[in-house]
C-alpha positions as CSV (number, residue, x, y, z in Angstrom):
1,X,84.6,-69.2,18.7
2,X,85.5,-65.9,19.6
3,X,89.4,-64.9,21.0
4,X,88.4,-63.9,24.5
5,X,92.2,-63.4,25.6
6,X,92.9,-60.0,27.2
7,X,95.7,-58.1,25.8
8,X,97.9,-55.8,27.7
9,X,97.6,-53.7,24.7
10,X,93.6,-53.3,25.4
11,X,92.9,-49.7,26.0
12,X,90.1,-50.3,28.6
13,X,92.8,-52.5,30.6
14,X,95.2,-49.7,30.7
15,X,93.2,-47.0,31.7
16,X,91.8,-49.5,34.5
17,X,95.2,-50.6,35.8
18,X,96.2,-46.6,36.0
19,X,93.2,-46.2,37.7
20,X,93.7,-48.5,40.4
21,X,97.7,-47.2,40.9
22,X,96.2,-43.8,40.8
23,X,93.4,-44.4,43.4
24,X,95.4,-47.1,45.6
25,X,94.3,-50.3,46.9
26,X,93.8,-48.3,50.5
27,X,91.5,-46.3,49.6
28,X,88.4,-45.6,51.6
29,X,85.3,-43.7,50.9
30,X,86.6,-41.5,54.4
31,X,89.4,-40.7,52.2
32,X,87.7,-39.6,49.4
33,X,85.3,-37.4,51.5
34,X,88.1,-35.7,53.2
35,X,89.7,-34.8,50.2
36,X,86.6,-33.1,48.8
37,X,86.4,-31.2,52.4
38,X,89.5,-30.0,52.0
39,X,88.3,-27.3,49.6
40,X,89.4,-23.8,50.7
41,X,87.1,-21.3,48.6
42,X,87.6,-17.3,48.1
43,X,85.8,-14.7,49.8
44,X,82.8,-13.5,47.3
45,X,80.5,-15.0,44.7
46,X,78.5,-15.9,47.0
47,X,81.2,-16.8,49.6
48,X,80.5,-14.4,52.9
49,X,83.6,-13.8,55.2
50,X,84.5,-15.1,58.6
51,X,84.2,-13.1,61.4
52,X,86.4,-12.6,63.9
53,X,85.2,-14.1,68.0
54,X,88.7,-14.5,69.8
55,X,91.4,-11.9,69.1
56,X,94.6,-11.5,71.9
57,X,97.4,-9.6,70.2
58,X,100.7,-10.6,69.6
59,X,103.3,-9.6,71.9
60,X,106.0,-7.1,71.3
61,X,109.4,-8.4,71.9
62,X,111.9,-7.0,73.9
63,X,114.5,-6.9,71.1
64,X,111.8,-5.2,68.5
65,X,110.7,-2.7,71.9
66,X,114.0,-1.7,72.3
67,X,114.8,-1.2,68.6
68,X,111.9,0.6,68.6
69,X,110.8,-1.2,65.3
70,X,106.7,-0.4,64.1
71,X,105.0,-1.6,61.3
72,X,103.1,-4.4,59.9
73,X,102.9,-8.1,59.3
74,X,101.0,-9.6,56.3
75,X,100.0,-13.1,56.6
76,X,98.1,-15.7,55.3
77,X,95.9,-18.2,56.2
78,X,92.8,-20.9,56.0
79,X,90.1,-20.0,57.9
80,X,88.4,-23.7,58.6
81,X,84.9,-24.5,58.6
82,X,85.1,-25.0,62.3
83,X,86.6,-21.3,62.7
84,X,90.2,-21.7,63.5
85,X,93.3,-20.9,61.3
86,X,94.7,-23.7,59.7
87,X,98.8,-23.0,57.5
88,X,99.3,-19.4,58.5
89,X,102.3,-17.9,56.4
90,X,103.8,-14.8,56.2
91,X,103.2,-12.5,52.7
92,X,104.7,-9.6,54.5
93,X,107.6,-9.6,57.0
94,X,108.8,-7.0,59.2
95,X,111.6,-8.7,61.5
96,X,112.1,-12.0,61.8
97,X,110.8,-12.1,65.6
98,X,107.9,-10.3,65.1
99,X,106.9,-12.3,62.3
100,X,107.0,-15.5,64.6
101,X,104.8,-13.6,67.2
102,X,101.9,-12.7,64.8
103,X,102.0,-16.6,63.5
104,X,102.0,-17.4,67.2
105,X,99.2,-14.6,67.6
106,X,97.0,-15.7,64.2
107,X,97.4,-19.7,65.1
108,X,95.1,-19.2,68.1
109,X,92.2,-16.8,66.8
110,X,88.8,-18.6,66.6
111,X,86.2,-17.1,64.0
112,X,82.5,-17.5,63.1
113,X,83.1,-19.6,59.9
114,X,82.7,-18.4,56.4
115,X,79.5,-19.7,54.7
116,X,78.2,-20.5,51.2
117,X,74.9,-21.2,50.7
118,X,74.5,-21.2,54.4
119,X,76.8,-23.9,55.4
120,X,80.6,-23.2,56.9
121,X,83.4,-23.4,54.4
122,X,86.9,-22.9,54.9
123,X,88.5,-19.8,53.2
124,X,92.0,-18.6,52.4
125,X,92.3,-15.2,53.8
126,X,94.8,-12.3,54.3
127,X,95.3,-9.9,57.0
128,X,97.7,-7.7,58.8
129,X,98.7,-7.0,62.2
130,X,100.1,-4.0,62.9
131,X,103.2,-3.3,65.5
132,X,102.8,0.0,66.9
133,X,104.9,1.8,70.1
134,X,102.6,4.0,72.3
């Protein structure tokens, strides 16, 4: 008669047990769809770019007005597949309260989505807002 005993030593054991601490006993097949949705592509290769529907421009602060500071703000940010802006960051600051009004102006632009092959992706994007005195 074959030894039928399982070993802890038996490598398809192991690799089982680490998968089930790795994938959790609460796991869902909605989790593991919204983790593949939560892909963020590039812009090219076959990636086209969002374009922009609702644009209101951040306010100048009184502080940066009288100051009369100008310039830019680089930020950051997802682009959803639903066509709003999802972890906008700064990559370029020019004062600290100007900053927070193009994150406050960015959060609420709504796009026509990026696509590939047709369907709306979400994309990580850059662009820059520029502060200017007239």
């Amino acid at each position: 008669m074959k030894n039928t005993r399982l070993r802890l030593t038996d490598p398809v054991l192991i690799v089982s047990a680490i998968g089930l601490l790795l994938v959790g006993c609460t796991s869902s097949a909605q989790d593991m769809v919204q983790k593949t949705s939560d892909v963020v592509y590039a812009v090219g290769n076959g990636v086209t770019a969002p374009k922009l529907v609702y644009v209101p421009n951040p306010e100048y602060t009184e502080k940066a007005r009288k100051e009369k500071i100008r310039g830019f703000v680089v930020l950051s940010m997802v682009v959803t597949a639903e066509g709003t802006v999802r972890d906008p960051h700064i990559a370029a600051s020019l004062t600290e309260d100007l900053d927070q009004q193009a994150l406050a102006a960015v959060s609420i632009w709504k796009f026509k989505p990026a696509t590939k092959d047709g369907k709306p992706v979400a994309v990580r994007i850059k662009t820059s807002i520029t502060f200017n005195l007239y």
